[in-house]
N, C-alpha and C positions, 0 to 999 in steps of 0.2 A: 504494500500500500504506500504510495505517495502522500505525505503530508505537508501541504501550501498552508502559510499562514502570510494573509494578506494586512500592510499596515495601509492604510489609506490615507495614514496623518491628519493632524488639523483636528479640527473639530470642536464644539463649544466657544468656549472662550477665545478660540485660538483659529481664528478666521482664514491664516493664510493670506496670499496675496489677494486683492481684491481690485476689481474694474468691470468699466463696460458694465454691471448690474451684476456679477458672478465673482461667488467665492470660491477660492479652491477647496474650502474643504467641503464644498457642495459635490465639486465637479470630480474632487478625489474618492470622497463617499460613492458617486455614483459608479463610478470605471469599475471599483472595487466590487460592488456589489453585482454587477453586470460580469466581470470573470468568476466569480464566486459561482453564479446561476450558471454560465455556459460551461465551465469545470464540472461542474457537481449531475449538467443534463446531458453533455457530450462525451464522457468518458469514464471508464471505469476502473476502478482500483485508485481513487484519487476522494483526498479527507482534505476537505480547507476551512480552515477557519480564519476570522477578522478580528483585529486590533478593538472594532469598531462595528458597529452595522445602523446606528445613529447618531444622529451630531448630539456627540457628549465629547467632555473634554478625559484623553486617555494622557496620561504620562510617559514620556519616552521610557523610563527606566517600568513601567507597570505594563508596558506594548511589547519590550525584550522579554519580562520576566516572563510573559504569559507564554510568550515563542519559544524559551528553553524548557516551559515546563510541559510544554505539549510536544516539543522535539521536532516540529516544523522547518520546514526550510522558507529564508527568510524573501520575501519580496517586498522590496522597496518600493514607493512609488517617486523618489528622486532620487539624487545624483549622491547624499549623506551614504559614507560606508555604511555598511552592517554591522552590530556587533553581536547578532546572535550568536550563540555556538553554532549552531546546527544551519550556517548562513550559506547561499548555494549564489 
């Protein structure tokens, strides 16, 4: 079994960049949520979980711990290294 653990970042308090009417952590929440659905309905042998799956504020250090403690491999949605263990 494959284990994806998606962070989407942002969220609550923590808006992300903002323009043009759209926040990232809108636009992050949504990608995320949208490879979660097509992962979980197009393939098989594949566990994903999220950081996140509504605008709440998650902490970097409580969005790593969750990904070691479920043993997921990490996907980013920016350019910040990973510090999972279990980071792919």
């Amino acid at each position: 079994m494959v284990k994806i653990f998606l962070d989407p970042g942002h969220g609550g308090n923590d808006a992300g960049a903002v323009g043009n009417g759209l926040l990232e952590k809108d636009i992050t929440l949504f990608i995320a949520l949208e490879i979660n659905r097509l992962l979980q309905n197009e393939y098989e042998g594949v566990s994903v979980q999220l950081s996140r799956t509504k605008d709440e504020t998650v902490s970097l250090d409580e969005r790593t711990d969750r990904a070691n403690q479920w043993g997921g491999g990490c996907i980013r949605r920016d350019s910040r290294e990973c510090r999972w263990r279990h980071g792919v």
